[in-house]
C-alpha positions in Angstrom: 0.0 0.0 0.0 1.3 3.2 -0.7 1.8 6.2 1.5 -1.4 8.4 2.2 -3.5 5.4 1.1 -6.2 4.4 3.5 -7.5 0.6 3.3 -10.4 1.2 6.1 -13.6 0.4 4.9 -16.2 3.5 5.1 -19.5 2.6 7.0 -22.8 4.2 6.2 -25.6 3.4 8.6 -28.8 2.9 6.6 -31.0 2.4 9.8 -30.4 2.8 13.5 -31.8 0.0 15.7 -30.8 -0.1 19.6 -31.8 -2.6 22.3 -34.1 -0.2 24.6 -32.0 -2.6 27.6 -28.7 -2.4 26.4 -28.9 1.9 26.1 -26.8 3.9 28.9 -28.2 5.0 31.8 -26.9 8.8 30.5 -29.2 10.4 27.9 -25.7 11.1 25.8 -24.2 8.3 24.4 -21.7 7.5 21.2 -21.3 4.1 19.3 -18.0 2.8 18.0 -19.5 3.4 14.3 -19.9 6.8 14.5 -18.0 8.1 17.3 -15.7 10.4 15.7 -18.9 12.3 13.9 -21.7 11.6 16.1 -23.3 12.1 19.4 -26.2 10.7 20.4 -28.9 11.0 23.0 -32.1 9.8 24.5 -35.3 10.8 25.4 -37.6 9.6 27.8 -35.8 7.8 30.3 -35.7 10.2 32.8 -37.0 13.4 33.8 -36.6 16.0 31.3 -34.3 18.4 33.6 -32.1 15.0 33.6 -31.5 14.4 29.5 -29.4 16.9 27.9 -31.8 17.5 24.8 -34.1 19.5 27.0 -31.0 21.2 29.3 -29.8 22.3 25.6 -33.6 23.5 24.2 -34.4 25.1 27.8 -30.7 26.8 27.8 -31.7 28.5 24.4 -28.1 27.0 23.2 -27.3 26.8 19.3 -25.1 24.9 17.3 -27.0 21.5 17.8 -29.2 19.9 15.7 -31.3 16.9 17.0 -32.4 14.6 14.6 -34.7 11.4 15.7 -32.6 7.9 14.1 -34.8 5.5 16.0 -37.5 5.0 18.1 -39.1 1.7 19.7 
């Protein structure tokens, strides 16, 4: 292989799909897959003042867009 030349293989989720008992107990979380682009978090677990998508929206901070990937 020649310098500069990268033989990893890309990965492209198509569909997320979690086991609801195998999530963290925090409500912000990162899987191997897409851990140097991606941060993830949960909903409904906890009381809101406890997740960090509400501490964010209540805060008024910006810069962070939430997306839903999956839901059971």
């Amino acid at each position: 292989m020649g310098a500069g030349q990268d033989n990893r293989v890309k990965i492209r989720i198509v569909r997320y799909a979690f086991k609801s008992n195998r999530l963290p107990e925090s409500s912000i979380f990162k899987i191997p897959e897409t851990a140097k682009g991606e941060v993830l978090t949960i909903e409904g677990r906890h009381g809101p003042e406890d997740e960090f998508k509400f501490r964010v929206e209540s805060s008024k901070l910006k810069g962070l867009r939430f997306d839903e990937l999956w839901s059971d």
